[in-house]
Every structure is written in structure tokens, then in C-alpha cells.
N, C-alpha and C positions, 0 to 999 in steps of 0.2 A: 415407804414402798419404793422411792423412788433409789435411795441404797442398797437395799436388800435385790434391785432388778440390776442396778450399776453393779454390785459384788459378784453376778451372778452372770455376768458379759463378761467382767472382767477374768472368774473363775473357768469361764468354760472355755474363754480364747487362748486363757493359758496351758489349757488342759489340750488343746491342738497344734500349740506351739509344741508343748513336748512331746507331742506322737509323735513331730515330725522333725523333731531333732535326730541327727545321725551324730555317732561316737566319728572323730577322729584321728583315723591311723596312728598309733605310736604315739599319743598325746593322751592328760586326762580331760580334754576337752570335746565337748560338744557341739552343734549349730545347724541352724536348718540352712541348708545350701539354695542357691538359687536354683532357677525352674530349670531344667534340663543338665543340671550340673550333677553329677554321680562320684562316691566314694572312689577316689586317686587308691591303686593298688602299689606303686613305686615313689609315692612320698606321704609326708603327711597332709590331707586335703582333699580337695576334690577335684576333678577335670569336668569339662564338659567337648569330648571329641571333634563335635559337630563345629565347633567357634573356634578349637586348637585353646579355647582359654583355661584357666587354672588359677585355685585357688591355694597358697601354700600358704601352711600354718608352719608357725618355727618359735621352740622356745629358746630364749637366749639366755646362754651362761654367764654373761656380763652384763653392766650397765646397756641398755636399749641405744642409746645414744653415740658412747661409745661403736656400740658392734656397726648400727646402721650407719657410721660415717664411712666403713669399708665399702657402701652398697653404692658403690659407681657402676656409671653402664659400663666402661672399659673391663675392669674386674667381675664384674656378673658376666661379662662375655665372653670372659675365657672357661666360663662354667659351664656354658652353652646357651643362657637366658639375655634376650632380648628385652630391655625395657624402652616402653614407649613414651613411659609418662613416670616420674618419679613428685610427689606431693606429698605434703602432712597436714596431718589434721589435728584438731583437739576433740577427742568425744568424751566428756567427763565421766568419771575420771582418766581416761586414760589416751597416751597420745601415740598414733598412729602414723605410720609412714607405708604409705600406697605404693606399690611399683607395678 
């Protein structure tokens, strides 16, 4: 009883994650955005107007590593983007750099 009730929580939360997944822009990827954040029309991701914050999604044509050693604040500045805070993480499998 006690799996057929756990399958059954687990089935239905999944079932509301992906209602509320949204497709993003010019990618074939998906994601539920954070609470006030809304589908970005001029890149791929989302903005949220009210904070000036943004979510950009980017796929890369080269090794990750490679590309994101380009991602200084001086060179992102000439692009017009501000970074406050540059970090990596490990989410298994796959590893991340925050900006």
C-alpha cells in the first residue's frame, strides 16, 4: 500500500511539473521558471522585468570549458551584461557555471 501511495505522489507531482514546464525560445529545451519570471522574447530564457533579473539559456558549439573561460566580466561588458557573481557548481551529472 505504502508504494502503490508513494508511486502515486510521485506520479502526480510529476504530472504538475510538467504542466508547468514552459518551452524555451530557440532551444529544444524545457523548464519551469521561477515565480514571477516570464518567457524572454529577445533571447533564449526568461526575464523577470520587476527584479531587471534574467535567465539565459545558451547552447554551446564547443567544449563548455573551453567557451566559458571567455566569460570575464571585462568581455561580457563590452556586450552590455553585468556580472555580480561568477561560480561553479557540480550538479551530477553535469557541471555548471552561474553568472
Amino acid at each position: 500500500m505504502k508504494r502503490t501511495l508513494s508511486l502515486l505522489l510521485i506520479l502526480l507531482t510529476t504530472i504538475g511539473y510538467a504542466q508547468n514546464r514552459q518551452s524555451i525560445l530557440g532551444t529544444k529545451y524545457a523548464m519551469i521558471p521561477p515565480s514571477g519570471f516570464e518567457p524572454a522574447t529577445n533571447f533564449s530564457g526568461f526575464h523577470n522585468p520587476s527584479l531587471g533579473a534574467s535567465i539565459m539559456i545558451s547552447e554551446l558549439s564547443a567544449p563548455a570549458q573551453k567557451m566559458t573561460e571567455a566569460f570575464t566580466p571585462e568581455a561580457l561588458k563590452k556586450q552590455g551584461v553585468h556580472i555580480v557573481e561568477k561560480r561553479k557548481l557540480r550538479w551530477t551529472p553535469f557541471r555548471l557555471l552561474i553568472l
